[in-house]
C-alpha positions in Angstrom: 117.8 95.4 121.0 119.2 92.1 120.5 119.4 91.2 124.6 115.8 92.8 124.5 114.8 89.9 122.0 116.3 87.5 124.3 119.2 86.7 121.9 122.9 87.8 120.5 123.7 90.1 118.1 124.5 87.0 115.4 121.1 85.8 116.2 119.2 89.0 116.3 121.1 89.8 113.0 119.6 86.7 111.5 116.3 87.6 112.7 116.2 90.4 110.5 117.3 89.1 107.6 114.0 87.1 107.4 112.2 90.2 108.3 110.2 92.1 106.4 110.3 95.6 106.9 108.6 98.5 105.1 110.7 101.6 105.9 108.3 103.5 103.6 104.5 104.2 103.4 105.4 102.7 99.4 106.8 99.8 100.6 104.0 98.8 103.2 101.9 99.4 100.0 103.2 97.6 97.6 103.6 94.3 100.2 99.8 94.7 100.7 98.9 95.2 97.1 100.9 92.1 96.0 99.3 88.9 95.3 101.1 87.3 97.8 99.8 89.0 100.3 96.5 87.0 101.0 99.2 83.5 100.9 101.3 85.0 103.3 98.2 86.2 105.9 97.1 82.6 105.4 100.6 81.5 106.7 100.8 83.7 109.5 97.8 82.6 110.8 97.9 78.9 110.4 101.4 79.2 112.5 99.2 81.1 115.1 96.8 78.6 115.0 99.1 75.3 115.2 101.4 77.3 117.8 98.2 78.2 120.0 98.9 81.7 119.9 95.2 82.4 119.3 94.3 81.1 122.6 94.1 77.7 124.1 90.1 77.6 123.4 90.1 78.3 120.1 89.1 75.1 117.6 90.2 76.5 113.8 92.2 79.0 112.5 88.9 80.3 110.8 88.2 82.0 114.7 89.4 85.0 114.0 89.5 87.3 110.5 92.1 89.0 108.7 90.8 91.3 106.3 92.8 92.6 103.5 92.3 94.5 100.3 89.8 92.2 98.0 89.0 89.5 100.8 88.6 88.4 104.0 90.5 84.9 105.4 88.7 83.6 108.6 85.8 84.9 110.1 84.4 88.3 108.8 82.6 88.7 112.1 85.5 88.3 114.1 88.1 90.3 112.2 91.4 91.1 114.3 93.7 92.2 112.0 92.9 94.3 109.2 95.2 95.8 106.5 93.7 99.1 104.6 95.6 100.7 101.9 93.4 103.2 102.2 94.5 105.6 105.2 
């Protein structure tokens, strides 16, 4: 996995120690229950924005939505990533 992710094993090692992961439906539950969770989505998509990983076109990081439980960051009409505690 770590020559997949175009690195070493030392590198690929560090990578996962900043990774979340949610080995559990609990976990993945708890993460989008927290509330962190709207702070975080706000991160993730303002390095999307700045790193132009939204597309070259696009003018804010208010393009696109990412809806979570209680609110909405970004457009609601345009909502790409959605996280529902629900199913």
């Amino acid at each position: 996995m770590a020559k997949l992710s175009g690195t070493d094993l030392p590198g690929f090692d560090a990578q996962l120690k900043t990774t979340k992961m949610f080995y559990t439906p609990k976990d993945a539950l708890a993460f989008m229950s927290s509330p962190d969770m709207s702070k975080i989505m706000d991160l993730v998509r303002t390095f999307s924005f700045e790193h132009n990983l939204l597309g070259e076109k696009v003018k804010s990081k208010d393009a696109i939505g990412i809806s979570m439980p209680g609110t909405t960051l970004g457009s609601r009409q345009n909502v790409k990533l959605r996280f529902d505690p629900t199913t």
